[in-house]
C-alpha positions in Angstrom: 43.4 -53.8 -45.6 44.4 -55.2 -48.5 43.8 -52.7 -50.9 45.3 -50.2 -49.0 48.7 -52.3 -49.0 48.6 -52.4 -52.6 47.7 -49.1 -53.7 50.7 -48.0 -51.1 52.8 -50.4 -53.4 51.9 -48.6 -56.6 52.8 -45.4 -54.9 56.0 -46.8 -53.6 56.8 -48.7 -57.3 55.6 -45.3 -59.1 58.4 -43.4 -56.8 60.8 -45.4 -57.5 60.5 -46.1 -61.5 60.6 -42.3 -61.6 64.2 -41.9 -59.6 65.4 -44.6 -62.0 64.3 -42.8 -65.2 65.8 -39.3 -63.8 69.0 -40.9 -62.4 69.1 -42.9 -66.2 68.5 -40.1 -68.6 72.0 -38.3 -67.8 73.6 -41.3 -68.6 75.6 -42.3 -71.9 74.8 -46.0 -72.8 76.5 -48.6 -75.6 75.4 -48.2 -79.0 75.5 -50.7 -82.2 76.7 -54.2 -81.5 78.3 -53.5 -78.6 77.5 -57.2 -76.0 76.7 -54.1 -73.4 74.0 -53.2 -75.5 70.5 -55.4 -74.6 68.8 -53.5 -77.3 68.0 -54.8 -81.0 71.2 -54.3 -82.3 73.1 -54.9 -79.4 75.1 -58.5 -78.8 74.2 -59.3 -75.1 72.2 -62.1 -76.2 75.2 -63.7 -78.1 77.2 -62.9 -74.8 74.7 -64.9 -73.0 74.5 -67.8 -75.1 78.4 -68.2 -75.1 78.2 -69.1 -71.5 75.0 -70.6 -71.8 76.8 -73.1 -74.0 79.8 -73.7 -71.5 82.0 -70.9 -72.8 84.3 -68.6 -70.1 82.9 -65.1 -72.0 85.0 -62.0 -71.4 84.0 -58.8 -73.0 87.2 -56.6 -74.0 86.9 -52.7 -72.8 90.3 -51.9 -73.6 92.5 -54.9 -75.4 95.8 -53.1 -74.0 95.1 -54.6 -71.2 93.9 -58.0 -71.9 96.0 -60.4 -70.7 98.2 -62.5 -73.6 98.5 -65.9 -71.0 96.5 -68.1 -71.1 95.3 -67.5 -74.9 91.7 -67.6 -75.2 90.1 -69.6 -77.9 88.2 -67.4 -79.9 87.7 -63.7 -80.7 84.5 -62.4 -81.6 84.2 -59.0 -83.8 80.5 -57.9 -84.1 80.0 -54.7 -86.7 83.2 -52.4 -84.5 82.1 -48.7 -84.7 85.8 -47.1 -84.8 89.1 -48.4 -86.1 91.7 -50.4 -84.6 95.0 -49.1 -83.4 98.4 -50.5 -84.2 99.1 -51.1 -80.5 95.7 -53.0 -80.6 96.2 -55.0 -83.8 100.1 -56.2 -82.5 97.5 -57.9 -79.4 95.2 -59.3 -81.7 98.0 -60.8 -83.4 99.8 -62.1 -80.8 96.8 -63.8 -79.6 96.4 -65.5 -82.9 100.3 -66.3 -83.6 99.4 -68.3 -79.8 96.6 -70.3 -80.9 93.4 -68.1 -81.0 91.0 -67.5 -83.7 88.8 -65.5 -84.9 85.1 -64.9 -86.2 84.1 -61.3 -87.7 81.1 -60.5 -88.5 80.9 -57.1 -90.2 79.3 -55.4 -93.2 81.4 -51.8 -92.6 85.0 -51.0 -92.9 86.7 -51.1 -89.6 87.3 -54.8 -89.7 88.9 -54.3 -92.8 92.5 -53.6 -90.7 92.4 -56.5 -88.6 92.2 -59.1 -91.3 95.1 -56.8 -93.1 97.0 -57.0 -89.9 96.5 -60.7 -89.5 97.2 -61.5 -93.3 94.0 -62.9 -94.1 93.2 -62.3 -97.9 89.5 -61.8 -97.4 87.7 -58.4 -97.3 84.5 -56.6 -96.3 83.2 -54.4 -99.1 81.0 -51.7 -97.1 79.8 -49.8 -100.6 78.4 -53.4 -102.2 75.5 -53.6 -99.5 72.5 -56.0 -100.5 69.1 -55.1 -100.7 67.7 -55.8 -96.7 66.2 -59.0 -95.3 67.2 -62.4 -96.9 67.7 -65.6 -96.5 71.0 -67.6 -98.2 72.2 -71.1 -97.3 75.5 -71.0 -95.1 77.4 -74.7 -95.2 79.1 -75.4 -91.6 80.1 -78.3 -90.2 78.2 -80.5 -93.0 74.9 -78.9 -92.6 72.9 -76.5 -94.6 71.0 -73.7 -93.1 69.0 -71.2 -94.5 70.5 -68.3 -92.5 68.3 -64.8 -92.4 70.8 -61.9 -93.4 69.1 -57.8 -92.6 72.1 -55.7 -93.1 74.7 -57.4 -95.5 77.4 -56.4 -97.4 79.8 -58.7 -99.5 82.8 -60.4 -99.1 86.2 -59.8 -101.2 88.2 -62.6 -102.0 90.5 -61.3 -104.4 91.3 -62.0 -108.0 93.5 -65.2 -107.2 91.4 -67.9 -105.1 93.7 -69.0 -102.2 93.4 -72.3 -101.8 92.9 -71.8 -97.4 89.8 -69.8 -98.3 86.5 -71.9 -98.2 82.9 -70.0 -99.0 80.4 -70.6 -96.3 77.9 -68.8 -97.8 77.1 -67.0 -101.2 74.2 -64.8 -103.1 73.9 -64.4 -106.5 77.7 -65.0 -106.9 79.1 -62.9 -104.0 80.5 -64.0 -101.0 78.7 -63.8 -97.9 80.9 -65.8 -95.5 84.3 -67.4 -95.6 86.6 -69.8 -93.5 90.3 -69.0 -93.5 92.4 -72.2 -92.5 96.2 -71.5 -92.0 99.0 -71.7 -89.9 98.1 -71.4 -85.6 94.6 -70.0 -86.4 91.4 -69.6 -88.1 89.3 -67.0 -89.2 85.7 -67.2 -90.2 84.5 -63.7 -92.1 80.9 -62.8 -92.3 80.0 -59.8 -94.2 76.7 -58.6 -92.1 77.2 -58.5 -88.1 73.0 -58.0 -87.8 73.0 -62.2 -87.9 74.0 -62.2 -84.8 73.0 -59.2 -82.8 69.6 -59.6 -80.6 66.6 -58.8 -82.9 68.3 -62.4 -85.1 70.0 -64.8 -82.4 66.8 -65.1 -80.6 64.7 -67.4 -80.1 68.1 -69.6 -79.2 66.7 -72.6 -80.5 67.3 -75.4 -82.9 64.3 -73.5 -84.5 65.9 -70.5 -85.2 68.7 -71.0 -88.1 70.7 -67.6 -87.1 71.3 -69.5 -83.4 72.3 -72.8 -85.5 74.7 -71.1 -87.5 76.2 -69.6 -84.3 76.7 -72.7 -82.6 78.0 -74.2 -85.4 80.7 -71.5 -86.6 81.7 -70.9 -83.0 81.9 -74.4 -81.8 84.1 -74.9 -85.4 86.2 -72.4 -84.0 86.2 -73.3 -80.3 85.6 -76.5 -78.8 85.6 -74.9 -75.2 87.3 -72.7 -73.5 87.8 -68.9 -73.3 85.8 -66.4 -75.6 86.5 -62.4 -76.0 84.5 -60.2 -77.4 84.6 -57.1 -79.0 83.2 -54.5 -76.4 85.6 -51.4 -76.7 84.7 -50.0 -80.6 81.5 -48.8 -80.2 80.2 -45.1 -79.3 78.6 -44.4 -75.7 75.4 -42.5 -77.1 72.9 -40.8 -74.7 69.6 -42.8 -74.5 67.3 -41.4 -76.7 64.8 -38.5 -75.7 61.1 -38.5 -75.6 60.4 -35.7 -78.0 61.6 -37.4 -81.0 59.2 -40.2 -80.5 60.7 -42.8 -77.7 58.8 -43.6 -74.7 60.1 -42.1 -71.1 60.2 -46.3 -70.5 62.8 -46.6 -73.0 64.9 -44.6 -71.3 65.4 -47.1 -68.4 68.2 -49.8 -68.6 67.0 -53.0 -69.6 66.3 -54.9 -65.4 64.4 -51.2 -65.0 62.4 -51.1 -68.5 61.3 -54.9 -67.5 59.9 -53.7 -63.9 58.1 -50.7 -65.3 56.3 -52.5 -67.8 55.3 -55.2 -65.1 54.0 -52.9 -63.4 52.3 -51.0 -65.6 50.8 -54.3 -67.2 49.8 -55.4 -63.4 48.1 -51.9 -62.8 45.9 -52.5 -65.5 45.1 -55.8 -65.0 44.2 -54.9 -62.2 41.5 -51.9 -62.5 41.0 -51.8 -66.3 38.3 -54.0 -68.2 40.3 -57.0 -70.0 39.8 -55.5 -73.5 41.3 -52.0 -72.8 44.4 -54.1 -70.8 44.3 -55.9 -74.5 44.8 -52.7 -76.3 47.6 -51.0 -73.9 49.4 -54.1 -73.5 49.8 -54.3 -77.2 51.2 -50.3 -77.1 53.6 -51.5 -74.4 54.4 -54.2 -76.3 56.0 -52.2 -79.4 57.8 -50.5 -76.6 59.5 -53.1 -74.2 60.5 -56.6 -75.5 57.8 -59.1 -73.6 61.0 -61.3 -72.6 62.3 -59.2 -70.4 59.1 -59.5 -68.7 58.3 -62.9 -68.9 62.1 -63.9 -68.0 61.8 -61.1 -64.8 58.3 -62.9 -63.6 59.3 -66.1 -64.0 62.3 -65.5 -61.6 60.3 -64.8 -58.5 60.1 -67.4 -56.7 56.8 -66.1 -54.7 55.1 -65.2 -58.1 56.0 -69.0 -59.0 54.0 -70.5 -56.5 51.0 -69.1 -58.6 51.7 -69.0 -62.8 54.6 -72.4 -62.4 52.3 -74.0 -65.7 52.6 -71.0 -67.6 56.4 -70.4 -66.8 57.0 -74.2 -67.9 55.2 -73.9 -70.9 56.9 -70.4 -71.3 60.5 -72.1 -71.1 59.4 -74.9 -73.4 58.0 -72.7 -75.8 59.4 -68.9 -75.6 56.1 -68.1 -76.0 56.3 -64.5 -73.9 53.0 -62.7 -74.8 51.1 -66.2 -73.8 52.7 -66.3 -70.4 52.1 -62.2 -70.2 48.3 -63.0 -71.1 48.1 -65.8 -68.1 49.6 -63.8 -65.5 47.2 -60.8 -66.6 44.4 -63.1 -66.2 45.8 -64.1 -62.6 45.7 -61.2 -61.5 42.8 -60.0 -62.2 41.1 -63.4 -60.1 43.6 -63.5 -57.5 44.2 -60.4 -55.1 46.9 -62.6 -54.2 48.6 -63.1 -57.1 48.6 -58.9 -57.5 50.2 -58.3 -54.3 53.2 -61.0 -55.1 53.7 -58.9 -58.1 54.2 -55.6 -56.6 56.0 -57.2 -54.1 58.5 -58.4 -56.4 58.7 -55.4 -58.7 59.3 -53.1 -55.3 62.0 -55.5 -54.4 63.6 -55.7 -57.6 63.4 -51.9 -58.3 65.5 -51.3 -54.9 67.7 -53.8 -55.7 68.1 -51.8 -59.0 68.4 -48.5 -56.6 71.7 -49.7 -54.9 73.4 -50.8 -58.1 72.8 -47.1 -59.6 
């Protein structure tokens, strides 16, 4: 009887996953370091840990209509795909004339106008970009850090040193990051946005330097309080398509890619020997991020009841694939533990169904 209810699950999960991805595909989605985009490059993660950290996190869609009263503490400008109006930059520095400052974090050219706007004598230089992946020390707060950089320009600071200009960073005698101090605001500039877009911020530990330095320049900046970010400058780009090489999963939004790789991790667990659930695992792996996963499983409440160790070890550690590995094990022992899975990933992918 058993059986019959879970292969009737599958069916029902299988239906269901393939509404999503036909209802998803049409769909144009945030590209580059937009905090709407969950993927590598995207910012959601720095969103997250914002409010994770206390912070009231708004994400700006259109900054004509964001209100001036009361002034929000910091501004956050991640890598902006398109320039800024004049219209736009009059907001920006009205904000900043109240009070609020600022943190960009850019290695392109678009940023380039707001610090002209806001008369801060620093610069991005898109055509100096450094060779990818390094490390350089950033000084914050009286700590070093040895901060990974992937994508990073330089920073401009003019012929003249200006004596509200501190370096926070450098590489072989260029300027990686900088603190302006003048007047109602501040402005930190960081010539490579990567540092804090989702592939670098994570794990959000004290073990991760990239996460340190974001606590540290943000909490610099802003004590508490209210945090915009940058959400309106990038592109809305369809997902990508199957024939050039991504998987029909990818093309899921991020709650949907989760459930589907669940389930298709459950399925074989299930009926597969444990070496060939090894070997596809690892293929999904490359495909779907196993946090999404872990996070999704370790949110049921029923599934809890079965894998609570390995979800406390998981949140101690971060440790996704281990806490993957358990529950793939669990399975396969308990019928149980199979159906609470299903359950959930039916339940969920419904839920998902409404909000399409």
């Amino acid at each position: 009887m058993r059986s019959r209810a879970l292969i009737v699950s599958v069916i029902a999960v299988l239906a269901a996953a393939s509404f999503v991805i036909e209802r998803e595909v049409g769909l144009r989605v945030p590209s580059g370091a937009s905090p709407l985009n969950s993927g590598p490059d995207g910012t959601s993660d720095l969103a997250q840990a914002l409010v994770e950290l206390g912070f009231e996190v708004s994400v700006v869609t259109s900054w004509l209509s964001v209100p001036r009263s009361p002034s929000p503490c910091l501004i956050v400008i991640v890598s902006p795909e398109t320039p800024y109006s004049d219209p736009e930059l009059a907001i920006i520095r009205e904000l900043t004339l109240r009070g609020t400052n600022v943190l960009i974090a850019d290695e392109g050219p678009y940023s380039n106008g707001v610090l002209s706007y806001l008369g801060i004598p620093v610069r991005v230089s898109p055509s100096a970009l450094l060779p990818p992946i390094f490390t350089a020390t950033a000084r914050i707060d009286g700590r070093e850090l040895s901060v990974v950089f992937a994508h990073s320009s330089t920073l401009d600071l003019g012929d003249v040193p200006d004596p509200n200009v501190s370096v926070l960073s450098s590489a072989n005698g260029s300027a990686l990051a900088a603190l302006y101090r003048a007047g109602s605001f501040s402005v930190v500039v960081v010539s490579d946005g990567t540092i804090f877009t989702n592939s670098l911020i994570n794990p959000r530990n004290a073990l991760n330097p990239n996460y340190l330095f974001t606590y540290y320049v943000v909490k610099n900046l802003c004590p508490g309080g209210a945090v915009l970010i940058e959400g309106s400058k990038y592109e809305l780009k369809p997902p990508p398509l199957s024939d050039s090489g991504t998987p029909l999963i990818a093309l899921l939004n991020p709650l949907g890619r989760a459930l589907a790789l669940a389930l298709l991790v459950l399925v074989l667990a299930y009926s597969t020997t444990p070496r060939k659930v090894s070997k596809k695992v690892e293929e999904l792996r490359r495909e779907v991020g196993y946090y999404e996963v872990a996070r999704h499983l370790c949110g049921n409440r029923e599934l809890l009841k079965y894998i609570a160790d390995e979800c406390h070890l998981f949140m101690k550690t971060r440790r996704a694939r281990q806490l993957l590995d358990a529950v793939a094990a669990a399975v396969r022992r308990d019928r149980r533990i199979a159906i609470a899975v299903l359950e959930s990933v039916v339940s969920d992918f419904r839920e998902l169904e409404k909000r399409s």
